[in-house]
N, C-alpha and C positions, 0 to 999 in steps of 0.2 A: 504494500500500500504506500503510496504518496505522502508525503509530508510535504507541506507549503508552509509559508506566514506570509501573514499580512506584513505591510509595510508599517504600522507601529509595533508589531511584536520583532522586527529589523530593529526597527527604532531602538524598541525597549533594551534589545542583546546590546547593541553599540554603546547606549547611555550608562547600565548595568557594568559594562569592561571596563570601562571610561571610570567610573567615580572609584572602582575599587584599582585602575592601575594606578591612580594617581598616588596613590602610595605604597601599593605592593602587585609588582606587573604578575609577578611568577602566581601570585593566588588569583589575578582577575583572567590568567590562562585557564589555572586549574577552576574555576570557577564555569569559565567556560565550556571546559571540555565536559564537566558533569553535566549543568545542564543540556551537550547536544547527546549525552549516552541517552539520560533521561527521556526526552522528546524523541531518541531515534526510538525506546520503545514500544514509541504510541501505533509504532506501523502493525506491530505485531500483538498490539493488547491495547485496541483503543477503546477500552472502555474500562480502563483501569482507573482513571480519574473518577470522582465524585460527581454526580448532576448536580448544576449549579441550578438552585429551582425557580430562579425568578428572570431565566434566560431559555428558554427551550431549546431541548438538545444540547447545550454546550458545557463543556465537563472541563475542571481544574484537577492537575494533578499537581501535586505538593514533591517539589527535587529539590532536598534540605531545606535552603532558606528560604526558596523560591517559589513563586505559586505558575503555571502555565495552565492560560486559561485557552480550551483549543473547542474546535467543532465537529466533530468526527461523521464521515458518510462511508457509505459503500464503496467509493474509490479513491478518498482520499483522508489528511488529518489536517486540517487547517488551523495552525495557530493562532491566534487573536491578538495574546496581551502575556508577554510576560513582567513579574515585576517579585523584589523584594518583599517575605512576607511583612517586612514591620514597614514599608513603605506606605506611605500616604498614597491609597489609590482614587482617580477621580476616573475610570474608563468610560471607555465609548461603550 
């Protein structure tokens, strides 16, 4: 199965590297590279995340600190929004 993201869950990976290389690059790689294990295994268990109940269809999964809120179909997994769990979220 397919994995995509939207271009603010882009967003969200880029801003997410960014605040945590600014003082330790080696943890916003390995920080990184978890959450793309994480998200690679939504091709193969997309429905391991939780239903989000006030959004139809679309499920978060929790990869440590991190919440990835995605959309899962027949052919594909569409990421939405990833973010920090203790971050202030205001999503689309």
């Amino acid at each position: 199965m397919e994995i995509k993201f939207s271009a603010s869950a882009i967003q969200d990976l880029i801003r997410l590297r960014k605040f945590i290389a600014v003082n330790n690059p080696s943890a916003a790689k390995r920080m990184s590279l978890r959450l793309q294990q994480a998200i690679g295994k939504l091709a193969n268990y997309p429905d391991i995340g939780r239903l989000v109940e006030e959004l139809e269809g679309v499920r978060e999964l929790v990869a440590g600190n991190y919440i990835v809120r995605y959309l899962p179909s027949d052919e594909e997994i569409f990421v939405l929004r990833i973010w920090h769990g203790k971050e202030y979220r205001d999503l689309d």
